[in-house]
N, CA, C and O atoms as a Maestro MAE file, in Angstrom:
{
 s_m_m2io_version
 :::
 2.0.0
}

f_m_ct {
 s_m_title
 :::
 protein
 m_atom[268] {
  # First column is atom index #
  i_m_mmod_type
  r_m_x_coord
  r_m_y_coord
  r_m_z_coord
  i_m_residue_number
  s_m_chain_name
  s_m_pdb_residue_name
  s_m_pdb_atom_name
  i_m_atomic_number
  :::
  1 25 37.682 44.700 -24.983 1 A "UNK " " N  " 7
  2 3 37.112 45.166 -23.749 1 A "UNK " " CA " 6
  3 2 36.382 43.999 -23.103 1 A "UNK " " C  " 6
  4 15 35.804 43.125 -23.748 1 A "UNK " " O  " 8
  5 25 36.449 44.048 -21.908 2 A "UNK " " N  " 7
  6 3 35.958 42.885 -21.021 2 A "UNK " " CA " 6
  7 2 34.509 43.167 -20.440 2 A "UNK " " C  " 6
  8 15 34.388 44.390 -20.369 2 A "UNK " " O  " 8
  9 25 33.856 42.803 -20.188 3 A "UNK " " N  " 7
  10 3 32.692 43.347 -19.356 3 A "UNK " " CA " 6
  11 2 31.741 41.881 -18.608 3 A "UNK " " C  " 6
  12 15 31.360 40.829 -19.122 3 A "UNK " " O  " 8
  13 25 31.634 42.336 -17.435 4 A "UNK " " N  " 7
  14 3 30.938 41.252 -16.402 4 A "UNK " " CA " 6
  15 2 30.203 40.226 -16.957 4 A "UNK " " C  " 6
  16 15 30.321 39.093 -16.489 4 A "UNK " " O  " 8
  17 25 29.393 40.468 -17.969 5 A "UNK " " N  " 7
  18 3 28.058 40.028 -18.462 5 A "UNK " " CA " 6
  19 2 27.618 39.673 -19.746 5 A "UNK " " C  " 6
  20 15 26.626 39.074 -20.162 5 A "UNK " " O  " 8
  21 25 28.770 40.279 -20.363 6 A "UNK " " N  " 7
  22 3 29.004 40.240 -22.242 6 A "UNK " " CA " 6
  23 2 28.776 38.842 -22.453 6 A "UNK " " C  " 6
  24 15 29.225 37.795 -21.984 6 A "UNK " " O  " 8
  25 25 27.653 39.277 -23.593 7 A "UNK " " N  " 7
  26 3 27.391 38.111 -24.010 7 A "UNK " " CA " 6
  27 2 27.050 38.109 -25.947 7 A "UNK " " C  " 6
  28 15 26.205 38.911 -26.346 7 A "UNK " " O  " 8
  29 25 27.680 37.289 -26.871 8 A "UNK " " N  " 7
  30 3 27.264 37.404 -28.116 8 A "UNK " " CA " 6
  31 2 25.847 37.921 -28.880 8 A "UNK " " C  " 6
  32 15 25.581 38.487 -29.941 8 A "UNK " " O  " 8
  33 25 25.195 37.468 -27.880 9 A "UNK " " N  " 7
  34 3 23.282 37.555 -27.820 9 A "UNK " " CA " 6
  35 2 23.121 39.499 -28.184 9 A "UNK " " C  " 6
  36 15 22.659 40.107 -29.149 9 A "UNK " " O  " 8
  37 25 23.666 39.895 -27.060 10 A "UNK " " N  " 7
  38 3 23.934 41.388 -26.763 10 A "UNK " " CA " 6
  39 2 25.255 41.954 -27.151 10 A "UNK " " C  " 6
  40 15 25.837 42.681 -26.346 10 A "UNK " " O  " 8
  41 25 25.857 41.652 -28.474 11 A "UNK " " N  " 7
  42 3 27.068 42.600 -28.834 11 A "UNK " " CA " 6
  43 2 26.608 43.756 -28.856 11 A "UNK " " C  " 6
  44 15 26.970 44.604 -28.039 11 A "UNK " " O  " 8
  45 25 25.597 44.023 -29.942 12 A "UNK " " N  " 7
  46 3 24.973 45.396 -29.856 12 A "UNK " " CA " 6
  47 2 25.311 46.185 -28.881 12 A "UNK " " C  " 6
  48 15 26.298 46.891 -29.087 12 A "UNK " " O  " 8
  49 25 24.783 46.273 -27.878 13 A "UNK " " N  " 7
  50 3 24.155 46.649 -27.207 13 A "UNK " " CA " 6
  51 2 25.916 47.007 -26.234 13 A "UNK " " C  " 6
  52 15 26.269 48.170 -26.043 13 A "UNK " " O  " 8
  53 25 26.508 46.183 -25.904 14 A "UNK " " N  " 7
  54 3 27.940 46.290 -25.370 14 A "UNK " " CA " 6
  55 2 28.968 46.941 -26.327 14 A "UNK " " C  " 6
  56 15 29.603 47.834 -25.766 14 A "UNK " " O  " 8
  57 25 29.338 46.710 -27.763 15 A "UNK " " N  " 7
  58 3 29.786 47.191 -28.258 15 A "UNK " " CA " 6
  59 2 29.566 49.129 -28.588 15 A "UNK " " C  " 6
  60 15 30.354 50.074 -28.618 15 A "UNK " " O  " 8
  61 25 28.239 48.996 -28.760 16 A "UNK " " N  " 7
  62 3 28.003 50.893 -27.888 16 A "UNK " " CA " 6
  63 2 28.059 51.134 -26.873 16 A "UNK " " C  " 6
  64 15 27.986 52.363 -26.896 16 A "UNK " " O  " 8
  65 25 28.178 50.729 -25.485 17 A "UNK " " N  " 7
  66 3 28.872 50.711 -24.382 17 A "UNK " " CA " 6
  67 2 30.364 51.228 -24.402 17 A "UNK " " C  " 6
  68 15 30.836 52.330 -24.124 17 A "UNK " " O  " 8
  69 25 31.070 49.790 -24.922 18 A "UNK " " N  " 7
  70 3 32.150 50.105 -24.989 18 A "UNK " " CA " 6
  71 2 32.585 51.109 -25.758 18 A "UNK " " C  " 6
  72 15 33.549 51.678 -25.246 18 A "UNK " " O  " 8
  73 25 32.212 51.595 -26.903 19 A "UNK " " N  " 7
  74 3 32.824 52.826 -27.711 19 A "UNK " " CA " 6
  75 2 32.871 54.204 -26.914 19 A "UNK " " C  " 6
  76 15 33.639 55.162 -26.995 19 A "UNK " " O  " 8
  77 25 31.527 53.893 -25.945 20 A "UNK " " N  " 7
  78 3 31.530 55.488 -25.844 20 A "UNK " " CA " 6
  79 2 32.413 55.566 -24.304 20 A "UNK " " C  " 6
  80 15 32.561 56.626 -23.696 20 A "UNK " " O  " 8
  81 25 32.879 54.416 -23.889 21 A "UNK " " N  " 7
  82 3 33.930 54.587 -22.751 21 A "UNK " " CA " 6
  83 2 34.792 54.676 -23.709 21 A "UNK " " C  " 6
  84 15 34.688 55.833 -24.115 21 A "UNK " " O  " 8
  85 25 35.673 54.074 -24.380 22 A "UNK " " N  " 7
  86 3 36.838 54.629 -25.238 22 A "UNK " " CA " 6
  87 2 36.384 56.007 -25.800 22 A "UNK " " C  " 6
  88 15 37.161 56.961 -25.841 22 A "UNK " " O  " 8
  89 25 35.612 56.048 -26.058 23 A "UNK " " N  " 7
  90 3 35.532 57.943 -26.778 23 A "UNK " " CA " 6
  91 2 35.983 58.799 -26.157 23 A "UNK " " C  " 6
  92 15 36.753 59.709 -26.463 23 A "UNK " " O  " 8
  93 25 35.055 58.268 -24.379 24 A "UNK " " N  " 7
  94 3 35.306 59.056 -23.081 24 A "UNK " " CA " 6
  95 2 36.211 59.308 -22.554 24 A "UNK " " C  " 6
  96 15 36.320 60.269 -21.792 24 A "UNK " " O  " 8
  97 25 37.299 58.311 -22.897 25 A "UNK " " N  " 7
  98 3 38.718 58.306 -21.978 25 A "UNK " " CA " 6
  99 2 39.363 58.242 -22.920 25 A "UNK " " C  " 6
  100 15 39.994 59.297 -22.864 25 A "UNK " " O  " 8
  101 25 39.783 57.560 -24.093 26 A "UNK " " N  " 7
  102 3 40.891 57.842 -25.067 26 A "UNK " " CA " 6
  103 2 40.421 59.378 -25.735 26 A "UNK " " C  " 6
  104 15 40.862 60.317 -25.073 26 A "UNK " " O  " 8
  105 25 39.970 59.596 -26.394 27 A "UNK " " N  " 7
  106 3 39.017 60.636 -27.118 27 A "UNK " " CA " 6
  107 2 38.716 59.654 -28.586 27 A "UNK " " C  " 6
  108 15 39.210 58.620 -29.035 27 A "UNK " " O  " 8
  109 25 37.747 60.502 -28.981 28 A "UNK " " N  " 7
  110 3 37.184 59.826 -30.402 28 A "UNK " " CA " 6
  111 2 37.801 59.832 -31.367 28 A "UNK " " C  " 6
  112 15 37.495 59.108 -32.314 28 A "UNK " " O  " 8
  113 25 38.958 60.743 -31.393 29 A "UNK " " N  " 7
  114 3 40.163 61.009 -32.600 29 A "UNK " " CA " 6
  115 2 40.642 59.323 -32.810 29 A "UNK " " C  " 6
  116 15 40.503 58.424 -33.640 29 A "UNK " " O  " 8
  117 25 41.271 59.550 -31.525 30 A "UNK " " N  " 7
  118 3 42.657 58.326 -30.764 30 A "UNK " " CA " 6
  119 2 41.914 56.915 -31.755 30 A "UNK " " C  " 6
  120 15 42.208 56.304 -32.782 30 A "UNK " " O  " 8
  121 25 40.675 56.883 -30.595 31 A "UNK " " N  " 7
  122 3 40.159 55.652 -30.678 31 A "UNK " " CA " 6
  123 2 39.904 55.319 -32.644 31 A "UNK " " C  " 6
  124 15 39.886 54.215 -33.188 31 A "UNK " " O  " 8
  125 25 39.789 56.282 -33.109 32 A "UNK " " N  " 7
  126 3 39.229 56.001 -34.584 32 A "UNK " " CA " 6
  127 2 40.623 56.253 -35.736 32 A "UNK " " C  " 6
  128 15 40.688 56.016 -36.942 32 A "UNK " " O  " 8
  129 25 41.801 56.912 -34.644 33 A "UNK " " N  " 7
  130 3 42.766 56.904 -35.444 33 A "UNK " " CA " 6
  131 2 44.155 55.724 -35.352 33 A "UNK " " C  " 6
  132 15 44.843 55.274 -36.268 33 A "UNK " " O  " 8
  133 25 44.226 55.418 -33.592 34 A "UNK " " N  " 7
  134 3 45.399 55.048 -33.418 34 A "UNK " " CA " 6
  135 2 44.852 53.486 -32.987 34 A "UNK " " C  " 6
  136 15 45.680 52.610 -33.236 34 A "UNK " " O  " 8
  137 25 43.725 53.073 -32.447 35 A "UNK " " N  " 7
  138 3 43.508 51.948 -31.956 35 A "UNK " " CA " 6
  139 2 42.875 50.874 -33.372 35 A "UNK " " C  " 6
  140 15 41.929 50.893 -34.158 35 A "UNK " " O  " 8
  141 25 43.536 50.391 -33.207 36 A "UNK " " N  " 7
  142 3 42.784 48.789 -34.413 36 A "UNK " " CA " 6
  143 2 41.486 47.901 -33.838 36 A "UNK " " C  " 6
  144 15 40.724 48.284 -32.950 36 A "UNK " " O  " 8
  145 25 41.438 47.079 -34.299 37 A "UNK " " N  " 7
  146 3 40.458 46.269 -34.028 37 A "UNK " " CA " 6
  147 2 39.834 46.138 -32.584 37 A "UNK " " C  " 6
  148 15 40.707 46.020 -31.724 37 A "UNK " " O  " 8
  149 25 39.159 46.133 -32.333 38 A "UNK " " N  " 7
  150 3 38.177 46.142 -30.970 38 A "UNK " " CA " 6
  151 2 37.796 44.781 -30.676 38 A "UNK " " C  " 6
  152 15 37.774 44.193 -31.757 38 A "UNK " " O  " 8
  153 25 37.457 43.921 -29.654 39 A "UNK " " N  " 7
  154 3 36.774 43.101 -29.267 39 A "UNK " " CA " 6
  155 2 36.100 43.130 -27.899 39 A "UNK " " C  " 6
  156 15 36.527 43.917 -27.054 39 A "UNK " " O  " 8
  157 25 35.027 42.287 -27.615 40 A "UNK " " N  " 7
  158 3 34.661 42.517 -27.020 40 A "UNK " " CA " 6
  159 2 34.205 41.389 -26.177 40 A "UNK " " C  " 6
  160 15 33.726 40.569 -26.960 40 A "UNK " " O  " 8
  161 25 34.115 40.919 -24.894 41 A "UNK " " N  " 7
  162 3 34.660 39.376 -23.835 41 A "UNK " " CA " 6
  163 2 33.980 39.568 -22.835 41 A "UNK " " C  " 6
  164 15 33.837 40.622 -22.216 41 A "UNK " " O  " 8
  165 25 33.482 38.442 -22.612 42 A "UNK " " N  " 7
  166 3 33.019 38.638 -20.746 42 A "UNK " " CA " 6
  167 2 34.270 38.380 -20.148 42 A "UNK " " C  " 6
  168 15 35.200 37.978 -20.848 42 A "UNK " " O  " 8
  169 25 34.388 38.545 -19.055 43 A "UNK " " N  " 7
  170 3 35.356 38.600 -18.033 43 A "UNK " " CA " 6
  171 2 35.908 37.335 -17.994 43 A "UNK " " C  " 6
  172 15 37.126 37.229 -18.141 43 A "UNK " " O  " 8
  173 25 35.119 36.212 -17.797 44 A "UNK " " N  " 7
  174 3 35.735 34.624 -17.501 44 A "UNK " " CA " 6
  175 2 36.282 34.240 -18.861 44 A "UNK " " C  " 6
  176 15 36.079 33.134 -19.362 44 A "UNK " " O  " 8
  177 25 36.939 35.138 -19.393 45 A "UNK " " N  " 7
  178 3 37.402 34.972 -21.359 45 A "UNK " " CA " 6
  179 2 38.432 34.542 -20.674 45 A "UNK " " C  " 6
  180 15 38.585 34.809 -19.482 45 A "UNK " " O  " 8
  181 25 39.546 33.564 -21.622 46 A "UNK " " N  " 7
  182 3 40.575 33.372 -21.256 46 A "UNK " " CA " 6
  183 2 41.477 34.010 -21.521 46 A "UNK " " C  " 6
  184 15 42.650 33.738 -21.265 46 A "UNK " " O  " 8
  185 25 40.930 35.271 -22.258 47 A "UNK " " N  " 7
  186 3 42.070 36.790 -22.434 47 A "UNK " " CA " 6
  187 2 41.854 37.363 -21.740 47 A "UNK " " C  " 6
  188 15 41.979 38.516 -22.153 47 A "UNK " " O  " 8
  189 25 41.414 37.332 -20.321 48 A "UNK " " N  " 7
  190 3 41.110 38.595 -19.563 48 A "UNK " " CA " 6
  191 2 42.426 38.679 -18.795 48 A "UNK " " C  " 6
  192 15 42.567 39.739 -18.185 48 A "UNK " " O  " 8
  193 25 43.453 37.768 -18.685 49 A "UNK " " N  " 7
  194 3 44.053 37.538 -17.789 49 A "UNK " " CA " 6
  195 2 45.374 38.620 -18.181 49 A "UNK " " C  " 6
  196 15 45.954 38.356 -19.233 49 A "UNK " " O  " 8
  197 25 45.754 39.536 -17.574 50 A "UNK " " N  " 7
  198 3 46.530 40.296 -18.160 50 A "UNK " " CA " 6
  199 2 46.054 41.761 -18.490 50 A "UNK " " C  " 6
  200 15 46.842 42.699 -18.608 50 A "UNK " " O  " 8
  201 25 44.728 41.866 -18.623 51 A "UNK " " N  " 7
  202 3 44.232 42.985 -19.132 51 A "UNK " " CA " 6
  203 2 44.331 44.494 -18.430 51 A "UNK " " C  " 6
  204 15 44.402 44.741 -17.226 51 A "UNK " " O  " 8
  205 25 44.319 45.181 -19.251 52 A "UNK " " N  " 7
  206 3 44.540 46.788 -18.347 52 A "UNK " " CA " 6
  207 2 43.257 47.201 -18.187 52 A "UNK " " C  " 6
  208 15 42.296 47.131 -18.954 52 A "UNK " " O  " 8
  209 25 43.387 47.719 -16.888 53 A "UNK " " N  " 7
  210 3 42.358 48.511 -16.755 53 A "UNK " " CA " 6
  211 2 42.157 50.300 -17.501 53 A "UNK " " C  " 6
  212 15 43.029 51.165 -17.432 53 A "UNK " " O  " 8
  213 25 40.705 50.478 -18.210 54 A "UNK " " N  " 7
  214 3 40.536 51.608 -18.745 54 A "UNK " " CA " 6
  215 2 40.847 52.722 -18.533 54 A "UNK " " C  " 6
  216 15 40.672 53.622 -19.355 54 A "UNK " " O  " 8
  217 25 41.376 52.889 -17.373 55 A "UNK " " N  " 7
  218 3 41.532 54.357 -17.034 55 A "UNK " " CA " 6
  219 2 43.082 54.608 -17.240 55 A "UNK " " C  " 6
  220 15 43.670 55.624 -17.611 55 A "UNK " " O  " 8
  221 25 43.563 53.336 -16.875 56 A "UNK " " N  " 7
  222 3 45.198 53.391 -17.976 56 A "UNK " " CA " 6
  223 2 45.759 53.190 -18.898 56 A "UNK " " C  " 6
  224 15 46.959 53.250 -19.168 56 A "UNK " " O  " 8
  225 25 44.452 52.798 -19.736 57 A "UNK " " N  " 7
  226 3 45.067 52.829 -21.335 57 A "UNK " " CA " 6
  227 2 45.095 54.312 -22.044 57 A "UNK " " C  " 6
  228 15 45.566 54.369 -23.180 57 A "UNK " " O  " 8
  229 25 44.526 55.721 -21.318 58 A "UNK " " N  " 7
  230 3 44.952 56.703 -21.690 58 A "UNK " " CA " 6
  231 2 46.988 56.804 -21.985 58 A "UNK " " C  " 6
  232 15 47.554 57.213 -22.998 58 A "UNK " " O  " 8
  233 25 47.511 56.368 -20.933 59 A "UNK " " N  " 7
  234 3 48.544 56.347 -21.100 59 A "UNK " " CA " 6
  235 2 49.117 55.759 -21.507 59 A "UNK " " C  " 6
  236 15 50.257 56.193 -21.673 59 A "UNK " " O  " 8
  237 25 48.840 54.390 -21.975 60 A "UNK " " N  " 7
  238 3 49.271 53.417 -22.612 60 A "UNK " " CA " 6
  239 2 49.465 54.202 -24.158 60 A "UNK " " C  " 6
  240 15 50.536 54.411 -24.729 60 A "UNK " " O  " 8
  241 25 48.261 54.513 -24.574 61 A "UNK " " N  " 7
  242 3 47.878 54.792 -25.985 61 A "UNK " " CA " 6
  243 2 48.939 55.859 -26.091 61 A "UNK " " C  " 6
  244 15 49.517 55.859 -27.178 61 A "UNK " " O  " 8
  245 25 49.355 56.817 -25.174 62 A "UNK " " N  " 7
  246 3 50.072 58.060 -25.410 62 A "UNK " " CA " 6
  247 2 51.580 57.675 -25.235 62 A "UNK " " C  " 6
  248 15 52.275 58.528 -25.788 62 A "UNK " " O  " 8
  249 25 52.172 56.887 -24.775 63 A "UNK " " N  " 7
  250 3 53.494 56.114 -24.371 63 A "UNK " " CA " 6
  251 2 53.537 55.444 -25.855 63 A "UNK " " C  " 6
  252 15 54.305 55.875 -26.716 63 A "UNK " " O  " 8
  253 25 52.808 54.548 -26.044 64 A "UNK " " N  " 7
  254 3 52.964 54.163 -27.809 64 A "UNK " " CA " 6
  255 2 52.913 54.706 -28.597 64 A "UNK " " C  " 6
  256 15 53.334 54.104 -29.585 64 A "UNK " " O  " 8
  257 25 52.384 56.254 -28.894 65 A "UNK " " N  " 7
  258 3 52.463 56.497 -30.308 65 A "UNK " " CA " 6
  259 2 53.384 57.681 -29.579 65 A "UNK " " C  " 6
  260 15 53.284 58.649 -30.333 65 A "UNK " " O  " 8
  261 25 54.262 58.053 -28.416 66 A "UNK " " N  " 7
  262 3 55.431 59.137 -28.371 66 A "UNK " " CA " 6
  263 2 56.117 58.649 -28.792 66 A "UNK " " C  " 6
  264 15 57.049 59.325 -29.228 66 A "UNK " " O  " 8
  265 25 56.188 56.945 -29.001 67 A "UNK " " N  " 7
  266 3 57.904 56.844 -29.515 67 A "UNK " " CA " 6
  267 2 57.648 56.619 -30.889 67 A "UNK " " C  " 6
  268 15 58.583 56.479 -31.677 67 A "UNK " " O  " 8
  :::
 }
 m_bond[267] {
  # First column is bond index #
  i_m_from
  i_m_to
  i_m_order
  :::
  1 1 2 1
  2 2 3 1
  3 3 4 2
  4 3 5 1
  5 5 6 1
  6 6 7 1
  7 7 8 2
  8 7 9 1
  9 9 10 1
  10 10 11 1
  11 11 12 2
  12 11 13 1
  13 13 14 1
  14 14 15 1
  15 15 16 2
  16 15 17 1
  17 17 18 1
  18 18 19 1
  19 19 20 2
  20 19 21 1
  21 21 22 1
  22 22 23 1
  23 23 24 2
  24 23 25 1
  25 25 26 1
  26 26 27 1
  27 27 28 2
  28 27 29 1
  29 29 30 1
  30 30 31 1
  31 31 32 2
  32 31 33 1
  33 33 34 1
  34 34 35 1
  35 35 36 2
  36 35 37 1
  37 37 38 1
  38 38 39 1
  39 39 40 2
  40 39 41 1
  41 41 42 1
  42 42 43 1
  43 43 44 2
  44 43 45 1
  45 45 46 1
  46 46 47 1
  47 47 48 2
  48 47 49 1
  49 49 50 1
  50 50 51 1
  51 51 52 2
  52 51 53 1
  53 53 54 1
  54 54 55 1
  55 55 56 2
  56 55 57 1
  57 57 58 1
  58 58 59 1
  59 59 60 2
  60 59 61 1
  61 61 62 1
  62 62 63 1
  63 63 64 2
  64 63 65 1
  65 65 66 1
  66 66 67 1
  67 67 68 2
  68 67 69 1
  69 69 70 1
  70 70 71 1
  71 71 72 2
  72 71 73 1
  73 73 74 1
  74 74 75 1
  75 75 76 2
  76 75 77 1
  77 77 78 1
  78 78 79 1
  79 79 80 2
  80 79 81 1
  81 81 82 1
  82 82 83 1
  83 83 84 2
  84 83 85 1
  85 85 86 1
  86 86 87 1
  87 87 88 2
  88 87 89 1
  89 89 90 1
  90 90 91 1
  91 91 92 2
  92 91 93 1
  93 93 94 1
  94 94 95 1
  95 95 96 2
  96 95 97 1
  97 97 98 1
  98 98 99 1
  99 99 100 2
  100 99 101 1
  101 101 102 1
  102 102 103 1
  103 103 104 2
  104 103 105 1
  105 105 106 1
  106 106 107 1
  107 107 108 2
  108 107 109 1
  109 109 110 1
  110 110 111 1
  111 111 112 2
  112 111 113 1
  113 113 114 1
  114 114 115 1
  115 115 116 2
  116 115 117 1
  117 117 118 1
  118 118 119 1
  119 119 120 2
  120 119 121 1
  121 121 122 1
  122 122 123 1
  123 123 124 2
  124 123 125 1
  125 125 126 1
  126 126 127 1
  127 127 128 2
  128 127 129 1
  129 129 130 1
  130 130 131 1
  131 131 132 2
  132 131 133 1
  133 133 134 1
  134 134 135 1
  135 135 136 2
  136 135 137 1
  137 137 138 1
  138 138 139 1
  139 139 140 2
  140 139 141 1
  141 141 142 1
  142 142 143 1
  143 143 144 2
  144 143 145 1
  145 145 146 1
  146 146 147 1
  147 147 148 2
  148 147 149 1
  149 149 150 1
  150 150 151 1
  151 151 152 2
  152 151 153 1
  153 153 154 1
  154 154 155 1
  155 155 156 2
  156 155 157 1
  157 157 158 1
  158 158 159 1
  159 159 160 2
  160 159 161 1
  161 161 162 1
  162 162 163 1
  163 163 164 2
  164 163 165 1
  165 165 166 1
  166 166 167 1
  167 167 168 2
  168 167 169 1
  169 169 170 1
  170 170 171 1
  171 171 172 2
  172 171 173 1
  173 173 174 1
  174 174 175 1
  175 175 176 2
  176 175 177 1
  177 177 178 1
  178 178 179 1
  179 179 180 2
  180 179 181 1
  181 181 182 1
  182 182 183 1
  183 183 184 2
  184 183 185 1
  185 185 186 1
  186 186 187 1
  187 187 188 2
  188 187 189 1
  189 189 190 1
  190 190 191 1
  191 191 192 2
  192 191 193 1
  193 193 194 1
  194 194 195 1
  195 195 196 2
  196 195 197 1
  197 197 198 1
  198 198 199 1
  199 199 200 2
  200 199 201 1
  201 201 202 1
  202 202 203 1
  203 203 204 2
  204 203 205 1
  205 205 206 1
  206 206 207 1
  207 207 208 2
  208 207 209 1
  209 209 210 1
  210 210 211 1
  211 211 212 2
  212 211 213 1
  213 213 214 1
  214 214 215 1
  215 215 216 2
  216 215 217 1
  217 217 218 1
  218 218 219 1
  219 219 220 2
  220 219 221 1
  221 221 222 1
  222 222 223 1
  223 223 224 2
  224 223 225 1
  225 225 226 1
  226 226 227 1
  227 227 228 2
  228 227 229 1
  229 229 230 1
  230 230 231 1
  231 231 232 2
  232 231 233 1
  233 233 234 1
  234 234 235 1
  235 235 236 2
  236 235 237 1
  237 237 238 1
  238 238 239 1
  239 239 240 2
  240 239 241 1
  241 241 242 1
  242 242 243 1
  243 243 244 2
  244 243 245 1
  245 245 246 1
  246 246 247 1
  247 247 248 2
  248 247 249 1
  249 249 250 1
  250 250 251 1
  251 251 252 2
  252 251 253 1
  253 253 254 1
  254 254 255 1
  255 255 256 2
  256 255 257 1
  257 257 258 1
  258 258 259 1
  259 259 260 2
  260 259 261 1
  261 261 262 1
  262 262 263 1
  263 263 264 2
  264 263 265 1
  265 265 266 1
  266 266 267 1
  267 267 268 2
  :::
 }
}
């Protein structure tokens, strides 16, 4: 997960952020059953480039585990 401001200093603090948007939009099953490893990036990461936005990885997650 990407976020504006993420910074190592404050994983804490972002990493419960981020869970409870994945809880929110994948559900808490998904996220604790079907998703692996988590990370977590400020935006100027050089993995941001490519990234989906959250509100469509509901479908992402559901397109990958139909087949």
């Amino acid at each position: 997960m990407f976020f504006d401001n993420y910074s190592d200093k404050e994983h804490t603090t972002y990493a419960s952020i981020g869970y409870l948007f994945l809880d929110e939009s994948i559900g808490e099953y998904d996220v604790e059953t079907k998703i692996g490893f988590i990370e977590f990036h400020n935006k100027r990461s050089e993995h941001f480039d490519g990234a989906t936005q959250i509100r469509e990885l509901v479908s992402q997650v559901d397109k990958y585990y139909a087949n």
